[in-house]
Each structure stands twice: as C-alpha cells, then as structure tokens.
Backbone as numpy.savetxt, mean C-alpha at the origin, in Angstrom:
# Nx Ny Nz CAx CAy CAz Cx Cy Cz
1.92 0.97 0.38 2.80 2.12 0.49 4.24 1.67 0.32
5.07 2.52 -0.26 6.66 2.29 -0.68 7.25 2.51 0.63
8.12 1.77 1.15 9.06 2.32 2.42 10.19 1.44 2.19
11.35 1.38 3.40 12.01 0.73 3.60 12.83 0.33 4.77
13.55 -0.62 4.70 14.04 -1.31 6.44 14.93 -2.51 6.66
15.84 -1.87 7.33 16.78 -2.72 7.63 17.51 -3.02 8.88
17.86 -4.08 9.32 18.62 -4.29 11.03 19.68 -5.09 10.41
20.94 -5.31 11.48 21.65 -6.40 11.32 22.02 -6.32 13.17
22.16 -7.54 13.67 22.30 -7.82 15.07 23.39 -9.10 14.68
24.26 -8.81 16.31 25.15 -9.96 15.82 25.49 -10.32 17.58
25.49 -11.81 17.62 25.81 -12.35 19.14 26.16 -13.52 19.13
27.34 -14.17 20.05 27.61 -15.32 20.12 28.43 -16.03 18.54
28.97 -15.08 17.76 29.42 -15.66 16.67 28.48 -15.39 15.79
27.29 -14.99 15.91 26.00 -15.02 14.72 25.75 -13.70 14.04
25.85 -13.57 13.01 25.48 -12.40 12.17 24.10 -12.61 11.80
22.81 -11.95 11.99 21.95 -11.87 11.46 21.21 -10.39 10.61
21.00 -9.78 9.25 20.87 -9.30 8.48 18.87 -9.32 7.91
18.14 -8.31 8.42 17.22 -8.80 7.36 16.89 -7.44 6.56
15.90 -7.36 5.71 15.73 -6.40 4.65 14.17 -6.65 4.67
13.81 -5.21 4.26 12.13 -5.52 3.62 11.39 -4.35 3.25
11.46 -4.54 1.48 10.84 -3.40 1.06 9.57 -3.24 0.65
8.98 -3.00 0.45 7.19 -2.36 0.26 7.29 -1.62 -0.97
6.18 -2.01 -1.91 5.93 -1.19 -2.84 4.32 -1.39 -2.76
3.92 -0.16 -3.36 2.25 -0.21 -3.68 1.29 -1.45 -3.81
0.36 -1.97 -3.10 -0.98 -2.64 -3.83 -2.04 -2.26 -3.03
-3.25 -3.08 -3.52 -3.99 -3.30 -2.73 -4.32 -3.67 -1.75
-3.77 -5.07 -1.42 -4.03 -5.98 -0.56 -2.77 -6.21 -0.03
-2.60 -7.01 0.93 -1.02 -7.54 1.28 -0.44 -9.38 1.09
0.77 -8.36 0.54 1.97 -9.75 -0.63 2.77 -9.97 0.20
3.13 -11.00 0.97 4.50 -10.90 1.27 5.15 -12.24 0.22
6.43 -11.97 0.53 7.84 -12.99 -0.07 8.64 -12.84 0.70
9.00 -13.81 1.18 9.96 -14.10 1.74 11.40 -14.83 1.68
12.50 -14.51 1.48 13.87 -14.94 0.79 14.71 -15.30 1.74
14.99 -16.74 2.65 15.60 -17.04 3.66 16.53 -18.07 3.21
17.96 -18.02 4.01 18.53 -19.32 3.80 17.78 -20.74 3.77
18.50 -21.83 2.93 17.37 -22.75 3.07 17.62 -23.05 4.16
18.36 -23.71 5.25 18.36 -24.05 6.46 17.57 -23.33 7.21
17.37 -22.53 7.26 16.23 -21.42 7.81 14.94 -21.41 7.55
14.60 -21.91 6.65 12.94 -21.86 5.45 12.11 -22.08 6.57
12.89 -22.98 7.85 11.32 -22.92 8.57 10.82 -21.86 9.44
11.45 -20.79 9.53 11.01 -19.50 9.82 10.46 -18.64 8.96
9.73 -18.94 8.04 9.20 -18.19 7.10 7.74 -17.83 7.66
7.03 -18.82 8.33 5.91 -18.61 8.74 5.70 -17.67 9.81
6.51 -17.91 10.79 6.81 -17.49 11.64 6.99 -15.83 11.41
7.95 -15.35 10.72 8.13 -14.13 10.44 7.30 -13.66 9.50
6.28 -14.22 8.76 5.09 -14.11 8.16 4.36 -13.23 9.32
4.04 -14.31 9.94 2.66 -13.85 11.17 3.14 -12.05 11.70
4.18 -11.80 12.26 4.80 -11.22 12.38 4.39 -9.76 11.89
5.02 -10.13 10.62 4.67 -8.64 9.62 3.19 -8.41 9.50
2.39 -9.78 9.69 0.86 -8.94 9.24 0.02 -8.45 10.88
0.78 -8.43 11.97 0.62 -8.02 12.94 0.10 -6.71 12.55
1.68 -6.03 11.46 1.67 -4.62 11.68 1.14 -4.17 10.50
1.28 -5.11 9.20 0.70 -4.53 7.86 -0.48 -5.00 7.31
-0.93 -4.03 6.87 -2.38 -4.58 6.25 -2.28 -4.19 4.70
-1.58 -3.30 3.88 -1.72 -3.79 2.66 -0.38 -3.02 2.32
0.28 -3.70 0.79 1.51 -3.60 0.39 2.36 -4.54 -0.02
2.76 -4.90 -1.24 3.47 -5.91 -1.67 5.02 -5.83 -0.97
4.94 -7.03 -0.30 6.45 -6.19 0.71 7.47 -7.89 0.88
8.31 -7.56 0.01 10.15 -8.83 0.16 10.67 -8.46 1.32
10.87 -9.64 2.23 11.92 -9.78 3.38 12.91 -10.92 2.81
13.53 -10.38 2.88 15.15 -10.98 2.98 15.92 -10.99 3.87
16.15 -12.24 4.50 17.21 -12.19 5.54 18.74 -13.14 5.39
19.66 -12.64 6.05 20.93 -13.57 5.92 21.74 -14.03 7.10
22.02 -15.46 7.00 22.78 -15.53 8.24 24.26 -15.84 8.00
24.78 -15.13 8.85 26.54 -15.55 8.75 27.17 -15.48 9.84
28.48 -16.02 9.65 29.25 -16.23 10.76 29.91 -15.09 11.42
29.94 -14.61 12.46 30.71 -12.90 13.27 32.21 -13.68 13.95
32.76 -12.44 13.71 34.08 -12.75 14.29 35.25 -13.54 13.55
36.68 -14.20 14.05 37.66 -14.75 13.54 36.91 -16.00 12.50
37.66 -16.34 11.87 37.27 -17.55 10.78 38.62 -19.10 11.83
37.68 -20.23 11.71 38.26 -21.21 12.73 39.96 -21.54 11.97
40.20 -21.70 13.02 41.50 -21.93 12.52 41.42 -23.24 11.49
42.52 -23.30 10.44 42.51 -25.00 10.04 43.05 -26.11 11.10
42.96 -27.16 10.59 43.52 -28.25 11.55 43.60 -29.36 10.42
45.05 -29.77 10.43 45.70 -30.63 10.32 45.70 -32.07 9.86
45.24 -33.46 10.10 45.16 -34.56 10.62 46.21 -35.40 10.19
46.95 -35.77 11.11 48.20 -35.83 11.09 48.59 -37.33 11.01
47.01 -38.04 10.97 47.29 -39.26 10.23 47.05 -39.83 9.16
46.02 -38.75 8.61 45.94 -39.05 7.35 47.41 -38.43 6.54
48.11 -37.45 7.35 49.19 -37.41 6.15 50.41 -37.98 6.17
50.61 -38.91 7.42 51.22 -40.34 8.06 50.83 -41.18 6.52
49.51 -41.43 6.59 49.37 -42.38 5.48 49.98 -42.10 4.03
49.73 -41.09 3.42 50.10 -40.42 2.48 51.66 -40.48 2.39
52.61 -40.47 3.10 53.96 -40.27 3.27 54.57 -41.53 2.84
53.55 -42.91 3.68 53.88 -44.29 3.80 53.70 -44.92 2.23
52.56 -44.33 1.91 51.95 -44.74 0.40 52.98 -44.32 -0.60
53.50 -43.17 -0.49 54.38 -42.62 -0.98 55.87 -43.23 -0.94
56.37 -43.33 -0.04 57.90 -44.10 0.27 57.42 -46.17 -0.45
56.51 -46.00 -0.30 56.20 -47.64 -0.85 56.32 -47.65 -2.34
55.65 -46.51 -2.89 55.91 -46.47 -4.62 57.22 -45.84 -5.04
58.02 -45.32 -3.82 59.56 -44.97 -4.43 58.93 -43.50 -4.88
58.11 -42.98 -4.63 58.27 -41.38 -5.31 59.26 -40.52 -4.49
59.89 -39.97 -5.29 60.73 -38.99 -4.55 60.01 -38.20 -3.55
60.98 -37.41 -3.04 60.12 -36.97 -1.49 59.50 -35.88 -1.97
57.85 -35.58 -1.25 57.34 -34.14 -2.11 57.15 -33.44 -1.25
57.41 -32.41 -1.82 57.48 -31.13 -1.47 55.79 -30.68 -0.32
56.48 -30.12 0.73 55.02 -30.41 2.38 53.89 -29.31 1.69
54.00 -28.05 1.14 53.10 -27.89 0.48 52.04 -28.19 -0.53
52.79 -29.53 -1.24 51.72 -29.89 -2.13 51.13 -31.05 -1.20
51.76 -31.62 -0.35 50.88 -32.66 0.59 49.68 -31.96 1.44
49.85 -30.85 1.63 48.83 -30.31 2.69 47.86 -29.94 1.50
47.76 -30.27 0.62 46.82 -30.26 -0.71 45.80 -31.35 -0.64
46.64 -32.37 -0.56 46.00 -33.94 -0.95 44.54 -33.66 0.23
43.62 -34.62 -0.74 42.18 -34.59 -0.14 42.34 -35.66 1.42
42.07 -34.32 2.46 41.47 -34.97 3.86 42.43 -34.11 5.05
43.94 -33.75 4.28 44.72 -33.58 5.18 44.83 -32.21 5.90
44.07 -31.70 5.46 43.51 -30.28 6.02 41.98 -29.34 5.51
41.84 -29.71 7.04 40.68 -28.62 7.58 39.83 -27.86 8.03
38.29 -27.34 8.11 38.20 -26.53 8.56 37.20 -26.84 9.33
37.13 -26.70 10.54 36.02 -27.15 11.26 34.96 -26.09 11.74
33.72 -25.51 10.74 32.96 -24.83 11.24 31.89 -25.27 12.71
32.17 -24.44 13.77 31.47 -24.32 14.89 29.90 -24.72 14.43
28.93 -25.35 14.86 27.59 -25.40 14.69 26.96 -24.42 15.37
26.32 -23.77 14.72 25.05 -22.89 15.15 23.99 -23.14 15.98
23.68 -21.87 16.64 22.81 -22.47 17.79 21.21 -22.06 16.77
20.85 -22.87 16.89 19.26 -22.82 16.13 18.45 -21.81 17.12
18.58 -21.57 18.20 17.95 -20.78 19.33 18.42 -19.56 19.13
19.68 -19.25 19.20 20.28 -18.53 18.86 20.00 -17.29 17.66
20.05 -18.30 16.31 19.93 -17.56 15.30 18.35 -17.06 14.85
17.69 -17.99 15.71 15.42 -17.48 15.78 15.68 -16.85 16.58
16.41 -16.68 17.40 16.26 -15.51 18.06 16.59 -14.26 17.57
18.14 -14.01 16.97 17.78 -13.63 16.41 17.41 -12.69 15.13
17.30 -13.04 14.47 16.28 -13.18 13.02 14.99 -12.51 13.76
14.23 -12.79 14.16 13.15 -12.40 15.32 13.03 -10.57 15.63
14.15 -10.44 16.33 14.48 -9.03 16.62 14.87 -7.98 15.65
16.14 -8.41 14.92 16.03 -8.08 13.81 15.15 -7.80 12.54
13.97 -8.93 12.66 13.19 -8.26 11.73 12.36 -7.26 12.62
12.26 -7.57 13.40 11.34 -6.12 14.38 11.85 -4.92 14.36
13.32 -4.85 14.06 13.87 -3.74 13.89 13.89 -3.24 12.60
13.91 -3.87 11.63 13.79 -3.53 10.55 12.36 -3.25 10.31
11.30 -3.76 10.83 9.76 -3.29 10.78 9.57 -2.30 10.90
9.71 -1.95 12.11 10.04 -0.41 12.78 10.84 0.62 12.04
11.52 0.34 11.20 12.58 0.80 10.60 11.62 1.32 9.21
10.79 0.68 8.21 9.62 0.50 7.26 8.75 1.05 7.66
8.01 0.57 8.86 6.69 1.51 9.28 7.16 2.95 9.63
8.08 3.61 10.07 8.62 5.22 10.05 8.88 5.33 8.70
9.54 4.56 7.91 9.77 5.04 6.54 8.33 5.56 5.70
7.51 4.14 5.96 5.86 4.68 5.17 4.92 5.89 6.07
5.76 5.99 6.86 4.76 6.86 7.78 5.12 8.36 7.16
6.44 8.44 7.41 6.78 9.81 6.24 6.33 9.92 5.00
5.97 8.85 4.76 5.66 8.93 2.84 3.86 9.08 3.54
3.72 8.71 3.91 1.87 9.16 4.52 1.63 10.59 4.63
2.36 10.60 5.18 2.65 12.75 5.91 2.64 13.00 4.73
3.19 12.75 3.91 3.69 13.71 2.44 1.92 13.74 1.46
1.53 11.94 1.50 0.60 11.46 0.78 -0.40 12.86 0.82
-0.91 12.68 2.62 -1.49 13.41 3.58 -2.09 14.83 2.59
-0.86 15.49 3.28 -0.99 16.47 2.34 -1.11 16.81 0.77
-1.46 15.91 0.15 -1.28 16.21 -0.99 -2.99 15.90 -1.66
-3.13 15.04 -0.50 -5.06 14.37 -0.82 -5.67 15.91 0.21
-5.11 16.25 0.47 -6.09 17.85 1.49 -5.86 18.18 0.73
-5.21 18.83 -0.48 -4.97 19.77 -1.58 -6.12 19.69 -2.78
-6.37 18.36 -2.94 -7.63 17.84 -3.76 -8.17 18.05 -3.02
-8.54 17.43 -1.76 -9.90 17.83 -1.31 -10.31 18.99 -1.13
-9.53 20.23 -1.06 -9.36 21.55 -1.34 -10.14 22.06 -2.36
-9.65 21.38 -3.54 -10.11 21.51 -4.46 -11.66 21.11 -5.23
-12.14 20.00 -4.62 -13.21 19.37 -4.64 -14.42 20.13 -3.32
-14.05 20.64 -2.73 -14.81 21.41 -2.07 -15.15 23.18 -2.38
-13.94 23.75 -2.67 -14.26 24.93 -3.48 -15.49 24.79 -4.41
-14.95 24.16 -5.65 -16.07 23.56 -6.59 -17.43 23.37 -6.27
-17.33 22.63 -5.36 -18.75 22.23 -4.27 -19.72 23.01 -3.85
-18.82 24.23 -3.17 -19.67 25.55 -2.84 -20.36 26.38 -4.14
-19.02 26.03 -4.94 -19.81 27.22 -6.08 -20.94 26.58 -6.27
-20.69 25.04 -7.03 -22.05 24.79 -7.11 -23.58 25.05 -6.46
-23.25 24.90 -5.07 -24.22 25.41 -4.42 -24.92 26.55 -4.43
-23.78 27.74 -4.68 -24.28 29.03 -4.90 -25.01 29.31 -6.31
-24.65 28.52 -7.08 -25.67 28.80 -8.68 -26.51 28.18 -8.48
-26.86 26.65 -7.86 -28.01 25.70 -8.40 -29.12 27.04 -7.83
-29.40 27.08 -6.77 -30.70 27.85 -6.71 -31.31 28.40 -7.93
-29.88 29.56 -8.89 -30.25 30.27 -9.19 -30.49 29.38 -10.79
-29.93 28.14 -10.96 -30.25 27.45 -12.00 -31.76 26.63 -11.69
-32.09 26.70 -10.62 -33.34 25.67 -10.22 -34.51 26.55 -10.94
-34.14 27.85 -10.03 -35.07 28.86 -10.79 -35.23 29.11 -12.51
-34.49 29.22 -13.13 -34.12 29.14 -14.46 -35.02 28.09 -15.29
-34.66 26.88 -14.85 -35.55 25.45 -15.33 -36.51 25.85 -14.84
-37.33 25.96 -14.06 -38.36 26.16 -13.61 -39.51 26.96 -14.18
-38.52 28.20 -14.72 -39.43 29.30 -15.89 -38.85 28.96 -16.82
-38.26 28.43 -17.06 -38.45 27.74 -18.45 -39.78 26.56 -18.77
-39.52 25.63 -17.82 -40.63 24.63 -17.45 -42.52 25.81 -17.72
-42.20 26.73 -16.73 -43.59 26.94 -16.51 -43.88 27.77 -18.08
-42.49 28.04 -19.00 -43.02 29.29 -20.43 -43.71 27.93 -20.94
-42.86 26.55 -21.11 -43.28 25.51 -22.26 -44.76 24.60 -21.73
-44.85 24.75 -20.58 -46.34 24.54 -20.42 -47.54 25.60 -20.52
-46.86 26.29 -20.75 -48.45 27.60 -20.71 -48.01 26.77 -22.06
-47.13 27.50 -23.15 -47.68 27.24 -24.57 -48.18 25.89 -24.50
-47.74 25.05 -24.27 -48.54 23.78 -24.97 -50.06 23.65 -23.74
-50.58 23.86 -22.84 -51.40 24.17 -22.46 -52.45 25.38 -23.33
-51.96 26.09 -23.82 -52.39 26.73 -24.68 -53.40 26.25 -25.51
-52.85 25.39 -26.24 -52.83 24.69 -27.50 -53.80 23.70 -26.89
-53.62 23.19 -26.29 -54.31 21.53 -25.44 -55.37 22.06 -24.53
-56.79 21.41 -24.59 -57.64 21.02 -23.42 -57.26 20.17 -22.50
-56.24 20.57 -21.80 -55.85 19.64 -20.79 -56.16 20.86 -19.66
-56.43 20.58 -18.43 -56.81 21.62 -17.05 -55.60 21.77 -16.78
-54.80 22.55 -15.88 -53.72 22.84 -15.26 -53.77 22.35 -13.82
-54.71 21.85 -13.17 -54.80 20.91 -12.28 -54.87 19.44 -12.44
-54.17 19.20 -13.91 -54.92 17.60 -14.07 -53.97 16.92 -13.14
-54.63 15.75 -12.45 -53.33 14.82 -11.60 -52.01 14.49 -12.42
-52.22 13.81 -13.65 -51.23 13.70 -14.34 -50.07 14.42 -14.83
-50.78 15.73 -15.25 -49.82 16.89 -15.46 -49.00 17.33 -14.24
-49.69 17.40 -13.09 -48.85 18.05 -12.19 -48.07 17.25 -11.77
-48.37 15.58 -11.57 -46.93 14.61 -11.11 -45.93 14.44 -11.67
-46.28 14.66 -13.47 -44.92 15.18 -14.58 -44.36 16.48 -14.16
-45.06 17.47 -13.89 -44.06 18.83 -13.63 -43.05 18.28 -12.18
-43.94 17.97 -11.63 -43.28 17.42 -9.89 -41.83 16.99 -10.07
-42.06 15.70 -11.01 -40.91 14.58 -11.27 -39.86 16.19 -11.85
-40.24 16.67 -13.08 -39.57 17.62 -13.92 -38.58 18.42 -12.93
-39.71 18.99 -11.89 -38.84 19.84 -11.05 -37.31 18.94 -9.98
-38.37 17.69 -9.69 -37.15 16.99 -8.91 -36.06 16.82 -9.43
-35.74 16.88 -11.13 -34.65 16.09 -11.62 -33.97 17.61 -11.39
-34.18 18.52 -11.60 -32.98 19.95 -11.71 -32.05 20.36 -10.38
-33.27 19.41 -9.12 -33.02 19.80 -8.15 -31.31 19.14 -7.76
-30.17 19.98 -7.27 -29.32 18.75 -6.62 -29.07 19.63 -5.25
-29.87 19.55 -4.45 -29.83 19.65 -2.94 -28.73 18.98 -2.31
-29.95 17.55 -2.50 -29.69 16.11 -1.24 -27.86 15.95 -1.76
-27.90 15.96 -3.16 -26.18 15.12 -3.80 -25.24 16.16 -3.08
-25.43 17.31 -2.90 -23.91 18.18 -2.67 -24.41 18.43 -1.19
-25.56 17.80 -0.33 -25.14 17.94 1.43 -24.96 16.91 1.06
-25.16 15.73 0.45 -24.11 14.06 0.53 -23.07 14.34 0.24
-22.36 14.89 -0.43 -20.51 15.47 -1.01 -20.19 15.77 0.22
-20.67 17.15 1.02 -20.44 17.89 2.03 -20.27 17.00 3.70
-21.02 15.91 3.64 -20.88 14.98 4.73 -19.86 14.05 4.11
-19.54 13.35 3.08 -17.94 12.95 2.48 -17.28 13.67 2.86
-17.02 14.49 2.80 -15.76 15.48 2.91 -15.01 15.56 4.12
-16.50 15.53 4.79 -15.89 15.58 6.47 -15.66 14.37 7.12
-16.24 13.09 6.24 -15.70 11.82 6.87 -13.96 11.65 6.20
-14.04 12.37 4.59 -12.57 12.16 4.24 -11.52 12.90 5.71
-12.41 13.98 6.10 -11.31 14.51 6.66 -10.84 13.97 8.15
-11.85 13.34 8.60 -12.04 12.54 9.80 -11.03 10.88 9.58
-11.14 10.20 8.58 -10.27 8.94 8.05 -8.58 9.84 8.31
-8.41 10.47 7.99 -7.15 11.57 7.24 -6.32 11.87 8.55
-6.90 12.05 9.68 -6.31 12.13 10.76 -6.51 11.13 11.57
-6.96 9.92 11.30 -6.47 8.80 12.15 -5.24 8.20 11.78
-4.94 7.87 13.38 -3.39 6.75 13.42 -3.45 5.72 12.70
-4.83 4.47 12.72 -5.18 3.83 12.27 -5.20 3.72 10.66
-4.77 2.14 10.17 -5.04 2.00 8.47 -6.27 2.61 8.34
-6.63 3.17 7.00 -7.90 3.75 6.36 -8.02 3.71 5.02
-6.83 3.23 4.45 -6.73 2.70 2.73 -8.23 1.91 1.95
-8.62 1.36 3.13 -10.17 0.66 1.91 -11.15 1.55 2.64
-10.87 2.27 3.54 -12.29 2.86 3.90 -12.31 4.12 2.84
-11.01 4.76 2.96 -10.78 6.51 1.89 -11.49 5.69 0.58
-10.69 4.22 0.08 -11.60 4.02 -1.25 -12.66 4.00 -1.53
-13.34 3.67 -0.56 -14.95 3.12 -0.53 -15.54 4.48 -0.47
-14.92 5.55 0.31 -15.58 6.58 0.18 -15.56 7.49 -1.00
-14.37 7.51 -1.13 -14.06 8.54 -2.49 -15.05 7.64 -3.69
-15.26 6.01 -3.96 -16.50 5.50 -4.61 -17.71 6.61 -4.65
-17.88 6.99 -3.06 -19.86 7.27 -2.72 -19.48 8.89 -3.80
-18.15 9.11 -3.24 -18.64 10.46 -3.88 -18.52 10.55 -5.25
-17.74 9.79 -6.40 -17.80 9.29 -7.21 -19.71 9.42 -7.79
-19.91 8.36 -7.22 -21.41 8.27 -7.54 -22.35 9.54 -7.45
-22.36 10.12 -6.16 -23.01 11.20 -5.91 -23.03 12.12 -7.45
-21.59 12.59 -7.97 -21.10 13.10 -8.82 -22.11 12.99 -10.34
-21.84 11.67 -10.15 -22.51 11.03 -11.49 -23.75 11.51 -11.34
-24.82 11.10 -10.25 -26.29 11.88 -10.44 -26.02 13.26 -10.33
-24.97 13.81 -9.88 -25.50 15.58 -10.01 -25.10 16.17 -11.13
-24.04 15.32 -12.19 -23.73 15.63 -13.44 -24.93 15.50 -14.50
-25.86 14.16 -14.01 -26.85 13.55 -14.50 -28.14 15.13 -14.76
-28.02 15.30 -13.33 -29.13 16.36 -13.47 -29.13 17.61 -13.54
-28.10 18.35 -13.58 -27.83 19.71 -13.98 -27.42 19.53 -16.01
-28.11 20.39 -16.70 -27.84 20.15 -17.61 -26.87 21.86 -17.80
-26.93 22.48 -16.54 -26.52 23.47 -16.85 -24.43 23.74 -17.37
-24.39 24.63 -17.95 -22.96 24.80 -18.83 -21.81 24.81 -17.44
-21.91 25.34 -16.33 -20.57 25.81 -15.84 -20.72 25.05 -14.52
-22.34 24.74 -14.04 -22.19 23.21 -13.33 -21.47 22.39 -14.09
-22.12 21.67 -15.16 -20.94 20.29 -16.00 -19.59 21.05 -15.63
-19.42 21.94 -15.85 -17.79 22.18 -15.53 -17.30 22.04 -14.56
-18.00 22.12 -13.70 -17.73 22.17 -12.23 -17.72 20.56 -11.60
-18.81 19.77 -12.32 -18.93 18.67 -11.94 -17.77 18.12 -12.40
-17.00 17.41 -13.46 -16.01 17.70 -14.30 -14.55 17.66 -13.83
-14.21 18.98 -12.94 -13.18 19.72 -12.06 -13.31 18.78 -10.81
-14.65 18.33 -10.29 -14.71 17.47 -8.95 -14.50 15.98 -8.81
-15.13 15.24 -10.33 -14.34 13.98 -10.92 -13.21 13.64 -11.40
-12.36 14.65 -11.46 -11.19 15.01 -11.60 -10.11 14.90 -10.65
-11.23 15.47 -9.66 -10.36 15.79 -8.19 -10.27 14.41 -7.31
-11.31 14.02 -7.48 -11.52 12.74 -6.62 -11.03 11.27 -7.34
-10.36 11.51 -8.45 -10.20 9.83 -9.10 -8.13 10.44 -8.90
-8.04 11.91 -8.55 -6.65 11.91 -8.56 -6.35 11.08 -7.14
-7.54 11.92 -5.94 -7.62 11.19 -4.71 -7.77 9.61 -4.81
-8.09 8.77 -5.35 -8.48 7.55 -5.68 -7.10 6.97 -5.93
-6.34 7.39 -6.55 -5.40 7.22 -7.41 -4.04 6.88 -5.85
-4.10 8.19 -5.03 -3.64 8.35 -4.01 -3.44 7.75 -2.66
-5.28 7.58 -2.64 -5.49 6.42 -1.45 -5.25 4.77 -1.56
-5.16 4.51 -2.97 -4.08 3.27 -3.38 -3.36 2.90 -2.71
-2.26 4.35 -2.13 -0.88 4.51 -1.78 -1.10 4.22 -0.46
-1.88 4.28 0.46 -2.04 4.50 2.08 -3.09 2.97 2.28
-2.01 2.92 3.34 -2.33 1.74 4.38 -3.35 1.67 4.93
C-alpha cells in the first residue's frame, strides 16, 4: 500500500529527521538510507518496521544534524606566533591579520561530539513517529481501497443471483433437449432405455449443465470476502487466495453452462473479480 511519514525530534544539540514511503508490492522491501556513521542502525530499525508491516516496498531515510548555535571558532594563538616569527625571519613585509587568520591551522572549529546514545535514541522514536505517521496514512488509503472492492463485490454478486435464477430454468432446457436427442437416436438403435451404460452417459450429461455446488461455492466466497474486509488485521494474501477460489469456481461454471446470457454473466463476474485482484495487491 502507498502511504507516507515523517518525524523530526531534536534534544541535547541533536536533530534527528526520518522519512518513509511505501509504494505497492507483494511482499515486503525495505531500504534503508542512513548516514554512514549511523549504518549500524539499519538493522535495528529494520526489525522495527516489520513489527508493523507485512507487505510494501517501503525507503526510510533518516538524517542527523546538529540543533542550535554553530560553535564558536577558536583561534590558536601559537600557531600564529609561529607564522609571524617565520615571517619577520624572511623579511616579508608585515601582512595584513586577515590574510593570516587564513593560513592552514590558525583557525577553528571545534565540533562538540555526539552522544551515540543520544542520537539511537533518538532515531528510534522518531522513526516510530513517522510509522505511525504511514500506518494512518495507508489506513486512509484502505478505507478508500475498502470501498471500492464492496462495489465489485456488489457487482459480482448481483450477477450471481441472476445466474441462479435462470440455471434451473436452463437445467430444464438441456434436459429436453437431452431427452428429444435420445428418443430419436433410440429410435433408430436397439439399444433398451434402461441399458446401464446409457443411463450413466445421460447421468454424467445431466451433471455437466448442472451449476448448483459452483454458485453456493461463489456465495460462501463472498461472505468470507466480506468477513477478511472488516478485519483490523493484514488480509492482502488471504483476499488473494480467495478471489483465486473464486476465479476457479468461475472457470467450471463458464465451463458448463453453454448457455448465451449465463457466458455473459459469467464474463461480467471474471471481470469483477480480477478488477478485485488487481485491488487486493494494494492492501496489507
């Protein structure tokens, strides 16, 4: 899922900054972009994020800098003792105190050392805040997702019913059709109308028109989609795995209706469910 997140905390002189954005996958990517003095917190703030994430290609970036006044310079007032002496020994005329406070050594800057405790610390909080900051961001983009996979499934269930309401009347249909093309060729043939053989071919014949069992299997999907859909909990590989079964289901009931406005219907529902597929990509 796409989100985004950011903290900056600052204490004791320490600026700490992190970032971390998420875009779509499957599985979970992280990268991580730290000062090198820092690199050995990478693991660390690794573990961290997969506490809370389970899938999403997601960059943290963090920065550390210094808060507050910049140190004063300082001086050393013997190295420019030396410089003066070196100078009056070769006879150079006297130079000018600005270009001496030039010469290499005689001024500068003494950065304070960092507290290593300090700055894991925190880096630490900061990215927690910025986590927190990402997980509300993808959580709104979920809400939105949310609704937009009930709209298909909306749609994939309408469909569903109709089907239901014709097959009967298509079961029947095949059926006298089945029973016109066996009188004639019974007709024609010394074969009995009780032969074992004949009747386990009509049997099979009748089973294939039938799609009962496939659309109460759709109809129990539906209600597990809708059951995944309102948990708090990740459900990104379970919605896939399911929207798969119904996938399949699809395929045998396309398989066995040869009828015109079922295929259409079947069609409208593979349609519906590879947009859902497409969707549950997006969710954690």
């Amino acid at each position: 899922m796409t989100g985004f997140g950011r903290a900056q905390l600052e204490a004791s002189g320490v600026r700490v900054s992190v970032e971390l954005r998420s875009v779509n996958a499957r599985g979970l990517s992280l990268r991580c972009r730290l000062p090198a003095e820092w690199s050995a917190q990478e693991a660390r703030l690794e573990r961290e994020l997969r506490k809370h994430l389970a899938r999403g290609s997601v960059d943290l970036t963090a920065r550390v800098e210094r808060a507050g006044p910049a140190p004063a310079p300082r001086i050393d007032r013997n190295v420019l003792a030396h410089y003066r002496r070196e100078l009056d020994k070769l006879g150079t005329p006297a130079v000018d105190g600005g270009n001496l406070l030039r010469l290499p050594g005689v001024v500068s800057v003494k950065e304070p050392k960092l507290s290593s405790t300090q700055v894991e610390r925190l880096m630490l909080a900061a990215l927690r805040e910025a986590l927190q900051a990402l997980l509300d961001s993808r959580s709104r983009e979920g809400a939105r997702l949310a609704r937009v996979m009930r709209r298909e499934r909306t749609v994939l269930a309408r469909q569903r019913v109709a089907v239901s309401r014709s097959a009967p009347r298509v079961v029947r249909q095949a059926h006298d059709s089945m029973r016109r093309r066996l009188d004639q060729l019974l007709g024609d043939a010394k074969v009995p109308s009780d032969d074992p053989t004949l009747l386990r071919e009509v049997a099979v014949l009748a089973d294939r028109s039938d799609v009962t069992e496939e659309l109460d299997r759709l109809a129990s999907h539906e209600q597990a989609f809708d059951e995944l859909l309102a948990r708090e909990a990740p459900v990104g590989r379970e919605l896939d795995f399911l929207l798969q079964e119904m996938g399949r289901e699809l395929n045998t009931l396309g398989s066995k209706s040869g009828e015109v406005s079922i295929t259409q219907r079947v069609i409208a529902m593979k349609s519906a469910v590879d947009r859902l597929r497409e969707q549950a990509a997006n969710i954690q």
